[in-house]
MITOR-343407 format. One record per residue (C-alpha): residue in one letter; x, y, z. Coordinates in steps of 0.5 Angstrom, whole numbers, plus 500, padded with zeros to 3 digits. Example, Ala and Ser with C-alpha at 12.3 -4.5 7.8 and 13.67 -1.06 7.14 Angstrom:
<atoms>
A525491516;S527498514;
</atoms>
This chain:
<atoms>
X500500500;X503507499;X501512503;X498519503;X498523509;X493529511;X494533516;X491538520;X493546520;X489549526;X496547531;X500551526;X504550519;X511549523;X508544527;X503541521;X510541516;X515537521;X508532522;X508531515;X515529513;X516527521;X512521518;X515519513;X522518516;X524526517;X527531513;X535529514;X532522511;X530526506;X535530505;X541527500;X548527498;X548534497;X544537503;X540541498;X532543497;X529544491;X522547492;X517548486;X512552488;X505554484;X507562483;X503563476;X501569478;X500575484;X493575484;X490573491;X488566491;X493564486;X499562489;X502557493;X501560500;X508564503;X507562510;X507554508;X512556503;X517559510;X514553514;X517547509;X524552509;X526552516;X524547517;X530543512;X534548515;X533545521;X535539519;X541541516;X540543510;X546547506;X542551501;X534551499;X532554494;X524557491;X523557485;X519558479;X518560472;X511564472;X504564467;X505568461;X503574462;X508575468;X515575470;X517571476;X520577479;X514580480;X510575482;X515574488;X516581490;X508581490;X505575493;X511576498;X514570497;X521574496;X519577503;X520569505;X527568502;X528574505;X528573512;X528566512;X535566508;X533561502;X534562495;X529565490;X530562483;X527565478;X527560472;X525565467;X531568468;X536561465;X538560459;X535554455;X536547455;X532542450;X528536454;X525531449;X517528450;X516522449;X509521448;X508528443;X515527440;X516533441;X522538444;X520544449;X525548452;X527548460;X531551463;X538549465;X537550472;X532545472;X536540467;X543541472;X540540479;X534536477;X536532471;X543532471;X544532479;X538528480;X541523486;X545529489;X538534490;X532533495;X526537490;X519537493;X513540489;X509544493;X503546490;X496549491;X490546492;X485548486;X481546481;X484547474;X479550468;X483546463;X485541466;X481539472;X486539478;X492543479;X496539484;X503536484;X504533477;X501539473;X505544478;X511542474;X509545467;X512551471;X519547469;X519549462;X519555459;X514561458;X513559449;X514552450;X507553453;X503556447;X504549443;X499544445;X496547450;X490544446;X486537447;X495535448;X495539454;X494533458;X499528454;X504534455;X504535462;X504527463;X511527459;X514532464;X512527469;X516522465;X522526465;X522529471;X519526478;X519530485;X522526491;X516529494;X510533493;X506537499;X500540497;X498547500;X490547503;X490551507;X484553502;X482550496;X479554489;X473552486;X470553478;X477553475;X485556479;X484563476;X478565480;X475573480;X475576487;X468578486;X466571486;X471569492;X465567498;X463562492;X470560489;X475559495;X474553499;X477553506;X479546508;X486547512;X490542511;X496539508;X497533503;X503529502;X507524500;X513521497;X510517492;X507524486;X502521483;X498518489;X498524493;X495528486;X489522486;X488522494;X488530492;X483530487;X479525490;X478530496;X477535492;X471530488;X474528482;X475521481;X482518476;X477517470;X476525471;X482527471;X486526463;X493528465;X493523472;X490517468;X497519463;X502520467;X499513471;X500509464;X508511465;X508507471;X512511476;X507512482;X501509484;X494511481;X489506484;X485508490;X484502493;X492502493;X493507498;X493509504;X490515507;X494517513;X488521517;X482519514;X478522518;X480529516;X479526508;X473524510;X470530514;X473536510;X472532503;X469537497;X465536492;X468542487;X467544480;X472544475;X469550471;X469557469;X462561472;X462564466;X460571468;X462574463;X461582460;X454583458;X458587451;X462581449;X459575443;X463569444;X463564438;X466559438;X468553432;X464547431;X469543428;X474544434;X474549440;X479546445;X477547452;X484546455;X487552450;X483558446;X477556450;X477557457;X484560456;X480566453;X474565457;X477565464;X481572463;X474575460;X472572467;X476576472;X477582467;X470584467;X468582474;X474584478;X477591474;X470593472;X471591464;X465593459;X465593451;X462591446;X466587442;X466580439;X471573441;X473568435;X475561437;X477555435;X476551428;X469551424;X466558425;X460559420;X460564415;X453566418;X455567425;X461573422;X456575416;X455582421;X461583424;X463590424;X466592431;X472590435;X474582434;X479579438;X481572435;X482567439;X488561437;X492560430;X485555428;X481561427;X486566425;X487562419;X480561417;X478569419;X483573420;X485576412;X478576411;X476579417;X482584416;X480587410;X473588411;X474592418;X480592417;X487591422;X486596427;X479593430;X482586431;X488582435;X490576436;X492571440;X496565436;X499559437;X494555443;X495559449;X498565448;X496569454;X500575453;X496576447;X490574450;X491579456;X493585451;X487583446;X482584452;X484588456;X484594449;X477591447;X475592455;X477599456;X482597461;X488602463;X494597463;X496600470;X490597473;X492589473;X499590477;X497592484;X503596486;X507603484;X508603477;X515605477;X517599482;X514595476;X519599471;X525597476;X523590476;X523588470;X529592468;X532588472;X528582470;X531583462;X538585465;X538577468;X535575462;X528573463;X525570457;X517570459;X513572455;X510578458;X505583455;X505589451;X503593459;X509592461;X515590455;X521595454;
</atoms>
């Protein structure tokens, strides 16, 4: 039996962390040759609710430093659309590595390293620290994923597994992030495996992993526990099911169990406080609310609209940007592959075109009738920084409005950023 252990946080994070590795023989038995910690943390974004949370984040550092630890590392490699600076300096994860003395690692910032798929037979780029410390040095270097608990409105869950796909770098991303998604993510966990993960649940979210804080009553779900173990792929289907979804629900977990490296059968695992599994156990939705501006129309291709890409990709900025930065206008979503020429007959005002299936059907036709200055685009399968500069135009949203701190702060960061070599694909509200 493999074991998944679930742990009350009402008695502290310091006492509930060391509980859990504690369990499974303590952290100088975790730690390995190097006495390096790597930690991956889920910082995709600095809007609340979002991120791994920092205190748990500062728990897990002191408490391997501790137990000896030489050096410990945070790191991350933000969604698109930001940078990983920034992120860090706003959600107060550099604060942690600032007074706990750990090292904050901005992946966006390394060069670039090919690492092969084996199931999409396809390279993507990652950075060269990861292919050092996690690939290369992979004996020497306890690496632990810590991820937030969350739903996920293109991939069910977030957890563990899915945590990773932070491993690569920001324009690897915009390929199949399609109906390949799921694949993709499993291939990571194929070439790279945490030693173990520890699931942030101090709160739960639920309809999707980005929600607008004007549904936050709705969409954040305290349940106060952690959820961990050294076995990934058992503890992401232990999570899951906490959070109601089954394996058969989840595409990129059944995936990554065809590899074989973990367990994935529930009968085979043992949950270690059961009866905090039992008593807080969720019945969440995986998708969008769908509250979206009364101005927009959304069409969508009737060959093929990908949920996992311009779909929800699309759907789930058009949510928190009208709800929560007060976006309004009038303007018309293309999406996705067989769009009917009736459905674009009447077009005539702003049009953002969502992915490179409806931008190659629509997009030279469209541009000569309306011509380019009323279109964006977003191309590839989920470019979010495409997709944020098009909606935030066509929503009359002054670019300041989406970073929460001085202006000129946000100016010194990236700079700093672009001097230490950020590759992120950031969006036209902040690129040099």
């Amino acid at each position: 039996m493999v074991q998944v252990r679930f742990e009350d946080t009402s008695g502290g994070l310091d006492a509930a962390v060391a509980s859990m590795f504690e369990a499974f023989g303590g952290g100088r038995g975790l730690l390995k040759s190097s006495r390096d910690v790597f930690l991956k943390v889920n910082g995709i974004d600095f809007k609340p609710h979002v991120y791994t949370s920092p205190e748990v984040v500062a728990a897990v550092v002191r408490y391997f430093q501790r137990q000896g630890a030489r050096h410990v590392y945070v790191m991350e490699n933000s969604t698109q659309g930001n940078f990983t600076r920034l992120v860090f300096d706003i959600c107060g994860m550099k604060k942690v590595c600032d007074d706990t003395g750990a090292v904050p690692v901005y992946l966006d910032e390394t060069a670039e390293i090919p690492m092969f798929l084996p199931g999409l037979e396809s390279f993507v780029q990652i950075p060269d620290f990861i292919h050092e410390h996690l690939i290369r040095r992979r004996r020497e270097n306890l690496y632990i994923s810590i991820p937030k608990l969350k739903t996920h409105s293109m991939t069910t869950v977030t957890l563990g597994i899915k945590n990773q796909f932070g491993l690569i770098h920001q324009k690897s991303r915009i390929a199949d992030h399609n109906f390949k998604l799921h694949q993709k993510i499993a291939d990571i966990y194929a070439n790279i495996r945490p030693d173990f993960t520890l699931i942030d649940g101090v709160e739960a979210t639920n309809y999707g992993h980005y929600p607008a804080l004007a549904q936050e009553k709705l969409c954040v779900i305290p349940v106060n526990v952690l959820i961990g173990g050294p076995d990934p792929l058992a503890v992401d289907v232990a999570a899951a099911k906490f959070l109601g979804f089954s394996l058969s629900e989840v595409e990129h977990l059944k995936l990554a169990a065809k590899y074989g490296f973990g367990e994935s059968r529930m009968a085979k695992i043992e949950i270690q406080g059961s009866d905090i599994f039992d008593s807080r156990r969720q019945k969440l939705s995986w998708d969008l609310l769908e509250k979206f501006p009364a101005g927009v129309r959304i069409i969508r291709g009737r060959t093929m609209c990908c949920t996992e890409g311009c779909r929800r990709n699309t759907e789930a900025v058009l949510e928190v940007f009208g709800q929560d930065y007060e976006g309004k206008g009038s303007f018309t979503i293309l999406m996705g592959k067989g769009i009917a020429g009736s459905d674009v007959a009447g077009l005539s005002g702003p049009v953002h075109i969502a992915g490179d299936c409806a931008i190659s059907e629509w997009y030279p036709e469209l541009s000569r009738k309306l011509g380019k200055s009323k279109i964006t685009v977003s191309p590839g399968c989920n470019n979010l920084a495409k997709t944020i500069d098009g909606i935030t135009r066509w929503l009359h949203i002054h670019p300041l409005k989406l970073v929460p701190i001085n202006p000129l702060k946000s100016l010194a960061l990236l700079i700093q950023a672009k001097l230490h070599g950020s590759k992120a694909n950031i969006t036209q509200v902040v690129k040099l």
